[in-house]
N, C-alpha and C positions, 0 to 999 in steps of 0.2 A: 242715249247718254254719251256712246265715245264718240258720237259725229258732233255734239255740244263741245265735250271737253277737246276735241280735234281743233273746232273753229276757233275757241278762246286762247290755245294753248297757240296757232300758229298766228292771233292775231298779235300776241303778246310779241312774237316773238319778228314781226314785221316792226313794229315798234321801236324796239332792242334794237334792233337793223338799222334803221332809220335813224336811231336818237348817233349811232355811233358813226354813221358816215356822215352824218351833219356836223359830228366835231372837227372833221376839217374842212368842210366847207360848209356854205349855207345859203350858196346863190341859187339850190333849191329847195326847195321848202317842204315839208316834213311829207306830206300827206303824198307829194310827189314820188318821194324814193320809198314807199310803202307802195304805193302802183307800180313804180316798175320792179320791187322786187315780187310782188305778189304775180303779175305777166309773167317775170324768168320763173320762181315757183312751176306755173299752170304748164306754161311749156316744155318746161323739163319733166313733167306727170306726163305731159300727153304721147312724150316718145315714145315711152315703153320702161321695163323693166330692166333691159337691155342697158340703153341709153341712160337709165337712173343710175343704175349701178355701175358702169363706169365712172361716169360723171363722181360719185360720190367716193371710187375709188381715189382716182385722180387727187379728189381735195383733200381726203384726209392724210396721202400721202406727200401734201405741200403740207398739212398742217402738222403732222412729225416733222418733218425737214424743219421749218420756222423755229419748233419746240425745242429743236437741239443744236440749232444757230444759236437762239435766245441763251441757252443754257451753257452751251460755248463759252460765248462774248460775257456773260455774268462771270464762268471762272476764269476768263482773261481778267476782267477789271478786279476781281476780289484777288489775283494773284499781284497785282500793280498795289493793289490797298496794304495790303499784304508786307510786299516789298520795300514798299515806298520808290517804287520806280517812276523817274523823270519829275517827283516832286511834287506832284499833282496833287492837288486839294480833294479827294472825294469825302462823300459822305456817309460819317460816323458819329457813331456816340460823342466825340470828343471837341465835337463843334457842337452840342447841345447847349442851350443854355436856358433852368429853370428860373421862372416868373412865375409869381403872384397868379398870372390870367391863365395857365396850363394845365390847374386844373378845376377849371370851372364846367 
């Protein structure tokens, strides 16, 4: 039963992979970047435990880094919203405007 739910759970998630690196390109085609992420996957199992767990260090300590860039740069722009610094149009409530089709 978990070597089932294994297969479906990393098939799903080859997919996922795929659907989101095709939103900025799409000169290859879907089924494509499911092979080769499914190849990096095999190869990064077959190193070792070692080799995993680096590997897996490494990334989720790029994916903090990204998470509090992201978080950064959001309270830079909501302090400019905020301010009204340099004049800048962002997006708020106050450029809303309800219609008739908003809530269909």
């Amino acid at each position: 039963m978990i070597e089932l739910l294994r297969a479906l759970v990393l098939a799903n998630e080859y997919n996922a992979i795929s659907l989101v690196v095709m939103y900025w390109t799409e000169t290859v085609p879907q089924w494509a970047w499911i092979l080769i992420f499914w190849v990096l996957f095999l190869s990064l199992s077959m190193l070792g435990v070692l080799a995993y767990g680096e590997v897996e260090f490494w990334l989720s300590l790029y994916g903090i880094r990204v998470t509090c860039l992201a978080v950064a740069d959001d309270k830079q722009h909501q302090s400019h919203l905020d301010l009204g610094v340099l004049h800048r149009q962002y997006c708020d409530i106050r450029g809303w405007h309800w219609t008739s089709n908003d809530w269909v």
